[in-house]
C-alpha positions in Angstrom: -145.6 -17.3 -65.7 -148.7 -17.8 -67.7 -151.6 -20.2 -67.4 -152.2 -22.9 -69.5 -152.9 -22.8 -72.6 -153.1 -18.6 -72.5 -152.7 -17.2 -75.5 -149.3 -14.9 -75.9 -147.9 -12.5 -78.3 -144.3 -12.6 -79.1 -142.7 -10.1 -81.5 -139.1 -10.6 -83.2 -136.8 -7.7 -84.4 -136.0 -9.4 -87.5 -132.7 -7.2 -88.4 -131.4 -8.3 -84.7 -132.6 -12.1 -85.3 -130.8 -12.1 -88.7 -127.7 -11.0 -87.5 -127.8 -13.2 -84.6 -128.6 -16.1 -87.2 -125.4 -15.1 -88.5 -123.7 -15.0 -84.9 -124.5 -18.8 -85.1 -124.0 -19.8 -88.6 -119.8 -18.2 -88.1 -119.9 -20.8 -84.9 -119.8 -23.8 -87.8 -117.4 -22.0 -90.3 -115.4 -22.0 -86.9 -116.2 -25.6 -86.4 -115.4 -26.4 -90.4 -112.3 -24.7 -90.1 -111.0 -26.6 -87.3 -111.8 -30.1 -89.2 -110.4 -28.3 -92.8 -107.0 -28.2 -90.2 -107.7 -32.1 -89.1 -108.7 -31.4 -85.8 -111.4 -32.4 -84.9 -111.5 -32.0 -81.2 -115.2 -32.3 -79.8 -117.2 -29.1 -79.5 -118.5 -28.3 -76.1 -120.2 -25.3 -75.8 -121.0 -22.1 -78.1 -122.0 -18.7 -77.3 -123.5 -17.0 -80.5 -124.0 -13.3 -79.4 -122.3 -9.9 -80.2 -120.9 -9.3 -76.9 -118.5 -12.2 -77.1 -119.0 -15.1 -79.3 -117.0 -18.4 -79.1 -116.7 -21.9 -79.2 -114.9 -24.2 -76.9 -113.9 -27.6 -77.9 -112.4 -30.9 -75.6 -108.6 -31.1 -76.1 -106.0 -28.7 -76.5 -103.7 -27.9 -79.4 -99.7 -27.9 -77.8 -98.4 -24.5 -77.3 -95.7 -25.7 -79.6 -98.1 -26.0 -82.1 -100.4 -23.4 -82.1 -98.6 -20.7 -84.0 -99.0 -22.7 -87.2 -102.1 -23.9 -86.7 -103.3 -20.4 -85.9 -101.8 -19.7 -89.3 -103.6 -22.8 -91.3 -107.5 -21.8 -89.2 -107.1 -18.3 -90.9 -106.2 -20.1 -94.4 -109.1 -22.2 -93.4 -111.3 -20.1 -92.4 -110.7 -17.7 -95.8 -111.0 -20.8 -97.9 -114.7 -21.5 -96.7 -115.7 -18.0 -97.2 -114.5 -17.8 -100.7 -116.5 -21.0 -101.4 -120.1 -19.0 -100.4 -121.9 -22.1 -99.4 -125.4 -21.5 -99.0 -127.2 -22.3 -95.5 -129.6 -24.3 -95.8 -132.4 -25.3 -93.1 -133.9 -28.8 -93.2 -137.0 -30.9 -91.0 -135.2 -34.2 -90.3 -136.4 -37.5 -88.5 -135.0 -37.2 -85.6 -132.6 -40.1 -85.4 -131.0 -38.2 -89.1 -130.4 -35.6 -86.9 -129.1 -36.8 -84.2 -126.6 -38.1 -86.2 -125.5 -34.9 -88.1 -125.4 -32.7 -85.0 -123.6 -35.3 -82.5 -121.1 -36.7 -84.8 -118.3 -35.4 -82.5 -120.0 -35.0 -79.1 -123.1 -36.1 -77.6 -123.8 -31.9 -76.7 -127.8 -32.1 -75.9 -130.4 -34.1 -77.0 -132.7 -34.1 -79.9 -135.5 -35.5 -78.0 -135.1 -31.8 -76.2 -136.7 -30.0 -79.6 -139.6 -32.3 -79.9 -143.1 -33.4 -77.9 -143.0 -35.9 -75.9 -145.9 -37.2 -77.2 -145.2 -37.0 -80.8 -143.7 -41.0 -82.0 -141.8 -40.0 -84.6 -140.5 -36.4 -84.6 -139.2 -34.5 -86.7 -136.4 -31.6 -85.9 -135.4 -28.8 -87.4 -132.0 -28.2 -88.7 -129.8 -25.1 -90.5 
């Protein structure tokens, strides 16, 4: 699309990158919800826009099961709002943050988010 090392200008709506940053932040209350209701089936994929967000996770929850546990997620979830916990973004050696993002699935690489050229990277993490 462009030559090397051309110089580009990229501009961000911050109100829509906010609320986006949002979008994604409610896909780990989701995630800490599930684990305040002990299950903690792997996450697979997440989809952090308006027009649909979700996350999908490995495993299923018995159909016996999942009117009371539909019941304890919205306890959950309420519970983690009322604590407020601040987000908080972090540069971590990369091997750090391997382990805090794929402590329940091995969902990407971290080695993705850094040069290939750099030895010991350092990723960024909210």
């Amino acid at each position: 699309f462009f030559p090397s090392n051309a110089n580009v200008k990229v501009s961000v709506d911050p109100a829509n990158r906010l609320l986006l940053s949002e979008c994604h932040t409610a896909g780990h209350v989701v995630d800490a919800a599930m684990a305040k209701c002990d299950k903690l089936l792997p996450p697979t994929k997440g989809y952090h826009f308006l027009d649909g967000a979700y996350v999908e996770y490995k495993g299923a929850i018995d159909v016996k099961e999942r009117e009371e546990f539909l019941s304890r997620l919205k306890v959950a979830y309420q519970e983690l709002i009322d604590e407020d916990m601040p987000t908080n973004i972090q540069t971590l050696p990369i091997n750090e943050a391997e382990s805090l993002c794929n402590r329940l699935a091995q969902n990407f690489s971290m080695k993705d988010f850094t040069s290939p050229t750099d030895p010991n990277p350092n990723v960024r993490v909210v």
